[in-house]
DRENSETI-464528 format. One line per field, with one value per residue (C-alpha): residue in one letter; x, y, z; residue number from 1. Coordinates in Angstrom, 3 decimals. Example, Ala and Ser with C-alpha at 12.3 -4.5 7.8 and 13.67 -1.06 7.14 Angstrom:
residues 2
code: [A	S]
xx: [12.300	13.670]
yy: [-4.500	-1.060]
zz: [7.800	7.140]
pos: [1	2]
This chain:
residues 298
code: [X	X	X	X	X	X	X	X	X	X	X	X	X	X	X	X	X	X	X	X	X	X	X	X	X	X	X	X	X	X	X	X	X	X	X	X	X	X	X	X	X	X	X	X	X	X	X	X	X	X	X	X	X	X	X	X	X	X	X	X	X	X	X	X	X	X	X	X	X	X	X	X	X	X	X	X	X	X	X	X	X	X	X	X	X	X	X	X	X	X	X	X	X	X	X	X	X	X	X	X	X	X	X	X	X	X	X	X	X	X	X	X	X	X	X	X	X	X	X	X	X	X	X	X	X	X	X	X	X	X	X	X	X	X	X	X	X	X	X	X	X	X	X	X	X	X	X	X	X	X	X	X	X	X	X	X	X	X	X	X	X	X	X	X	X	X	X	X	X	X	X	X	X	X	X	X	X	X	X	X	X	X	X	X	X	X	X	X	X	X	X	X	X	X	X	X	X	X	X	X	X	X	X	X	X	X	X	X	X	X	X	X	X	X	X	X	X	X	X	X	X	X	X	X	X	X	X	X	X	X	X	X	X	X	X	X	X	X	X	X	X	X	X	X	X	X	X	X	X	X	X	X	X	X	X	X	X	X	X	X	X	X	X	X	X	X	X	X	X	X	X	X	X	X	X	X	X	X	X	X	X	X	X	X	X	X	X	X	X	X	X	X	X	X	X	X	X	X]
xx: [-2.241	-1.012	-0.113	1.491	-0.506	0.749	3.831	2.603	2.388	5.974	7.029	5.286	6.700	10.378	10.187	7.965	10.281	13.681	11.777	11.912	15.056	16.965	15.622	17.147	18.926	20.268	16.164	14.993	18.179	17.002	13.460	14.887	16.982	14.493	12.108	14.292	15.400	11.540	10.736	13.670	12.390	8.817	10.436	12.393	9.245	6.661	6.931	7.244	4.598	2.175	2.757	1.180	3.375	3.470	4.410	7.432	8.267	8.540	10.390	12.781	13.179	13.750	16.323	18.006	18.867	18.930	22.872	24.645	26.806	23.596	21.334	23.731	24.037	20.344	20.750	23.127	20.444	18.070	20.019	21.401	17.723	16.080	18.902	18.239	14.691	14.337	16.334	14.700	10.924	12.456	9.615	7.023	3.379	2.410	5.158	7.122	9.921	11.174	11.204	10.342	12.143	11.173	12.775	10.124	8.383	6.932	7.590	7.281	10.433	8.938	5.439	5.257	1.948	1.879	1.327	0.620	3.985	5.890	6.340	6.204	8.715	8.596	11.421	12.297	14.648	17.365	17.686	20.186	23.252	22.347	24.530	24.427	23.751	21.478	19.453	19.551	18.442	15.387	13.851	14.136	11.989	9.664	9.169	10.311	9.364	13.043	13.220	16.848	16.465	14.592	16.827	19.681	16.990	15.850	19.597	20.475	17.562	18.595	22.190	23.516	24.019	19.946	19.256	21.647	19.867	16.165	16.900	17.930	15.559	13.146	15.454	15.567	11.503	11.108	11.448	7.742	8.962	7.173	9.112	5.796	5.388	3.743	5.467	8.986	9.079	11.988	11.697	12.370	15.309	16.680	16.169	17.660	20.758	21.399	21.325	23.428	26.197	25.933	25.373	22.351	23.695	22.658	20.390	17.791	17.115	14.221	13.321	11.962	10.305	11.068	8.284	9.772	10.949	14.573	16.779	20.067	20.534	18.850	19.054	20.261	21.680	20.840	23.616	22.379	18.864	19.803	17.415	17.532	15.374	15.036	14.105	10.426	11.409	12.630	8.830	8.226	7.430	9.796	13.060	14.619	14.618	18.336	18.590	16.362	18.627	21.772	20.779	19.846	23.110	25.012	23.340	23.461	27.634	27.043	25.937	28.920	31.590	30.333	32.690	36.298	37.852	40.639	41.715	38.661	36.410	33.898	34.473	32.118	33.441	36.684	38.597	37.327	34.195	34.218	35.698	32.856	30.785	32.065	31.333	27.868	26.829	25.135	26.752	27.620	23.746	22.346	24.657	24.116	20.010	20.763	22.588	19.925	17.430	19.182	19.567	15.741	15.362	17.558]
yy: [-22.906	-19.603	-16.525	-13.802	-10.322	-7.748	-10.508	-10.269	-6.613	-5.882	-9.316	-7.642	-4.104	-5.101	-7.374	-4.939	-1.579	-3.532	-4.196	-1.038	0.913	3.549	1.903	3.173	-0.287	0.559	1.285	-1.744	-4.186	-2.863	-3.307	-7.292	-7.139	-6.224	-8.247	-11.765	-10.802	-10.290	-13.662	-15.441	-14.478	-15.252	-18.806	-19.572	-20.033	-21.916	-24.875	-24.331	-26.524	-24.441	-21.402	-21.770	-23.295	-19.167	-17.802	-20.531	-19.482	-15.923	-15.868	-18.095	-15.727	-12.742	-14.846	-16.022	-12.125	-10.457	-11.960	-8.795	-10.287	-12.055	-9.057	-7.400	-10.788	-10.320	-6.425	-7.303	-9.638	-7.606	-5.052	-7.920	-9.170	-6.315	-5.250	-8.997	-8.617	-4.830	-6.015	-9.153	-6.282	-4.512	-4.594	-5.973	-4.733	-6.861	-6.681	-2.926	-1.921	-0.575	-4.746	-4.571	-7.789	-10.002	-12.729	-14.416	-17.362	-18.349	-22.240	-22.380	-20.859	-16.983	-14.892	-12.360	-9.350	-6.377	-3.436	0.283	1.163	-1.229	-5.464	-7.006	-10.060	-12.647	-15.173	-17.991	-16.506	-19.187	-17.681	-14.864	-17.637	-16.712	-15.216	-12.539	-15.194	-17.219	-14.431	-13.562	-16.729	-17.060	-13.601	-14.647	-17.864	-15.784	-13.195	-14.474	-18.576	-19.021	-23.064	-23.228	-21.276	-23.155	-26.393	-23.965	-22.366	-25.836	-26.872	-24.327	-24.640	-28.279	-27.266	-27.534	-23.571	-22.542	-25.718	-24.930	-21.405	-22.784	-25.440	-23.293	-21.028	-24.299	-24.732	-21.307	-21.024	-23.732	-27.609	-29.146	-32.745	-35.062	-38.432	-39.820	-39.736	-41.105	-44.273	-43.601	-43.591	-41.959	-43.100	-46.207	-45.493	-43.757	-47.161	-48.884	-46.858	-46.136	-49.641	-50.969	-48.377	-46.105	-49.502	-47.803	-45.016	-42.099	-39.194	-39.102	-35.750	-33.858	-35.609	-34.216	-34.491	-30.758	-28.904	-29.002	-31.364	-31.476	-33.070	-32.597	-31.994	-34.948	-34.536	-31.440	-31.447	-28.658	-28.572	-25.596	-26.960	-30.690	-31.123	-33.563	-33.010	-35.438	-34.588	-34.847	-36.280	-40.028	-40.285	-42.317	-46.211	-46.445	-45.016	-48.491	-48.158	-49.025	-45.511	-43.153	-44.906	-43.880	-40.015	-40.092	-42.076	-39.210	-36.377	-38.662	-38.434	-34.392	-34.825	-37.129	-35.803	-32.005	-28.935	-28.804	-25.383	-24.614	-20.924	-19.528	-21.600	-24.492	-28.043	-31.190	-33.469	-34.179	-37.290	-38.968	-38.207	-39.556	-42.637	-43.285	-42.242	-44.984	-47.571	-47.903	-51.711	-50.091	-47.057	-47.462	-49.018	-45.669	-43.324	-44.674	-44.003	-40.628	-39.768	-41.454	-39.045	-36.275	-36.911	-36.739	-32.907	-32.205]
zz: [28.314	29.107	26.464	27.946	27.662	24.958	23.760	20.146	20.124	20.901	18.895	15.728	16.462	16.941	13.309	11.424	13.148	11.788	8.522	7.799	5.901	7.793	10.714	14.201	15.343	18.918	20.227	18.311	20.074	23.718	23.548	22.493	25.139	27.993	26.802	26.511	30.162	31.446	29.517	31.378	34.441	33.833	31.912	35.505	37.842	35.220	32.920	29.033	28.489	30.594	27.316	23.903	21.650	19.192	22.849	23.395	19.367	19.696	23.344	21.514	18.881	21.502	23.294	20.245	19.052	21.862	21.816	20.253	17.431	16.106	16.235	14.524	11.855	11.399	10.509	8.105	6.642	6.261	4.259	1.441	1.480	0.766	-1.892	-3.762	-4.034	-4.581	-8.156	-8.607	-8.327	-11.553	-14.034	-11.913	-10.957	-8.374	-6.289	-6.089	-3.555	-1.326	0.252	3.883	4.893	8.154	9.370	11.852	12.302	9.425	8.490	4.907	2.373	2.268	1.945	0.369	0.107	-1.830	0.343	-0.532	0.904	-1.108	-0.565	2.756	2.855	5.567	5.695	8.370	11.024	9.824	6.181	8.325	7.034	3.318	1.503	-1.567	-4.203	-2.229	-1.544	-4.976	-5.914	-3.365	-4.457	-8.406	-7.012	-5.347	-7.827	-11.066	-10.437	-11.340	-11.338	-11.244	-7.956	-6.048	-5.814	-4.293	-1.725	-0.598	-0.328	1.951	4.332	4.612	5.537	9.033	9.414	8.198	10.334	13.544	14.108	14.082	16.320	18.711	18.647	18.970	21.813	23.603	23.499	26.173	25.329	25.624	26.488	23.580	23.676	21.815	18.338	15.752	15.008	17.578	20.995	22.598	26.021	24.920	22.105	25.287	27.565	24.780	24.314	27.966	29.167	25.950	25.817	28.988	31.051	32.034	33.988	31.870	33.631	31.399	29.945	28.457	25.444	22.350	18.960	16.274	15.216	11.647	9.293	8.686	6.517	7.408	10.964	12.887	16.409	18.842	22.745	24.349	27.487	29.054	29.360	29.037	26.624	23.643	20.125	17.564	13.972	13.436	9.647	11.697	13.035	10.877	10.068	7.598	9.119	11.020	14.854	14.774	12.926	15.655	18.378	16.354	16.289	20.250	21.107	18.987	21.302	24.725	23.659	23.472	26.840	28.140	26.547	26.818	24.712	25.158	24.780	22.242	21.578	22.443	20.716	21.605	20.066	20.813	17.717	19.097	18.156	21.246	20.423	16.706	18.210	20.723	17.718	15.531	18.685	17.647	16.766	13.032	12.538	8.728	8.068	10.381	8.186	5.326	5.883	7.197	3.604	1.832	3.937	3.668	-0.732	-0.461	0.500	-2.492]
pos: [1	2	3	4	5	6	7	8	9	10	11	12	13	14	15	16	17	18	19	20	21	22	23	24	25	26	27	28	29	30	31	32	33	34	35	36	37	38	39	40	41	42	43	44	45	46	47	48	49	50	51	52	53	54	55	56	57	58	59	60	61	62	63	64	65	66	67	68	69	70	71	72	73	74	75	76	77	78	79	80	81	82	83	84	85	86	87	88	89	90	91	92	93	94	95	96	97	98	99	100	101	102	103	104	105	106	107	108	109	110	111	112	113	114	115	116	117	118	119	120	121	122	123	124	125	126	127	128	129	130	131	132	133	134	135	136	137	138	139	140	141	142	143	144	145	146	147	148	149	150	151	152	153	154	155	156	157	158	159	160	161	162	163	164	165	166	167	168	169	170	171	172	173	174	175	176	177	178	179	180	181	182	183	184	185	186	187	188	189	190	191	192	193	194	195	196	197	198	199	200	201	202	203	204	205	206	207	208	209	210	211	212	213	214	215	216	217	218	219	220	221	222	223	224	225	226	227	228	229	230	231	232	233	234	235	236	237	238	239	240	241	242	243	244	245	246	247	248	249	250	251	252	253	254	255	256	257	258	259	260	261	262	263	264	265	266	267	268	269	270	271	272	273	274	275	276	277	278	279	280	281	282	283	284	285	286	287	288	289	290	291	292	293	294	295	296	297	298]
């Protein structure tokens, strides 16, 4: 496995530079910029699998924001975050501003560590879709133990939007194909679905377990790198087989039907889609278990 010399310097300096308020933006949103396009390069002539899985995570993060308008959403971020918990720090002697606020790669809700120079907060790179309240209500959880709070947090990160953005970061790092997991295969979901509704014509693409659990978006296509990933929380015994084949026969349909362009903007649920959707043998039974999954990370 291969890490790529000096990566985690410049990964650390970009997210700790940003962190910090009155930061200069336009130097920070180069330095992304060159280093998602010397990453791409590097990406183009060897295999994803042949990088460590932290070096896949933080070129996907590069890639991911080095796209202007969501640089510029994860500015914005930063700024509301910091404002929410510098007023949820009122009182406290732990924990003092000014909030130096990272969104990175951690996995779990936040971290946070008292630092001579004020509170170093590190959030998941999805939390960028929060709004005022929300990040209101995840810094009186992490500072106050507000219970009330923490049911709105853990809503949000199950969301599509929180959800969207980390699965394609996932996605932009480099898929590892893992069609084995622990109780799923999805080689053969993907036999299974091809040859019953594709009449077994389907190029098979990458195929993929998530890192992460997740409990409202199931499955992603990936067009650009034909790539599907299947939530790591149906690896498991007691999710039917009938329902892992739904989720990958939703995605293979991403990859037949592709986007259709209206006014300038992408759609992939189209009518005909939702139709073809509709044309699998248990879809009511496999969304009804994907509610009932999606209830539990309430």
């Amino acid at each position: 496995m291969q890490y790529i010399r000096g990566l985690k310097t410049l990964f650390a300096r970009v997210t700790g530079s940003l962190a910090q308020p009155g930061a200069s933006v336009e130097p920070i949103f180069a330095s992304i910029a060159r280093a998602a396009a010397d990453l791409d390069r590097l990406f183009a002539t060897t295999a994803p699998a042949e990088f460590t899985a932290p070096t896949r995570a933080m070129r996907g993060w590069l890639a991911y924001f080095a796209r202007r308008e969501r640089f510029d959403r994860l500015v914005e971020a930063i700024a509301r975050a910091r404002l929410a918990f510098e007023a949820a720090m009122t009182g406290l002697r732990r924990f003092r501003p000014p909030a130096i606020v990272e969104f990175a790669l951690t996995r779990g809700i936040f971290s946070l560590r008292g630092q001579p120079a004020g509170t170093r907060v590190c959030l998941p790179a999805g939390m960028i879709c929060f709004d005022d309240g929300l990040f209101a209500r995840l810094a009186q959880m992490a500072l106050r133990k507000a219970r009330g709070a923490r049911q709105a947090v853990l809503g949000a990160m199950a969301g599509e939007s929180f959800q969207q953005i980390q699965a394609e970061i996932e996605s932009l790092g480099g898929i590892v194909e893992r069609p084995a997991g622990r109780a799923r295969d999805l080689a053969a979901a993907f036999d299974r679905v091809n040859a019953e509704y594709f009449g077994a014509r389907m190029p098979r693409p990458r195929l993929t377990w998530s890192r992460t659990l997740t409990r409202r978006k199931f499955g992603h296509y990936d067009h650009l790198r034909d790539t599907v990933m299947i939530s790591a929380t149906l690896d498991d015994a007691e999710v039917p087989e009938f329902v892992v084949d739904y989720v990958l026969y939703h995605e293979l349909l991403h990859k037949q039907h592709g986007m259709v362009w209206s006014n300038g903007r992408a759609r992939v649920h189209t009518p005909t889609f939702k139709q073809a959707d509709r044309n699998f043998a248990r879809y009511a039974e496999a969304d009804e278990w994907l509610k009932k999954l999606a209830r539990r990370g309430r």
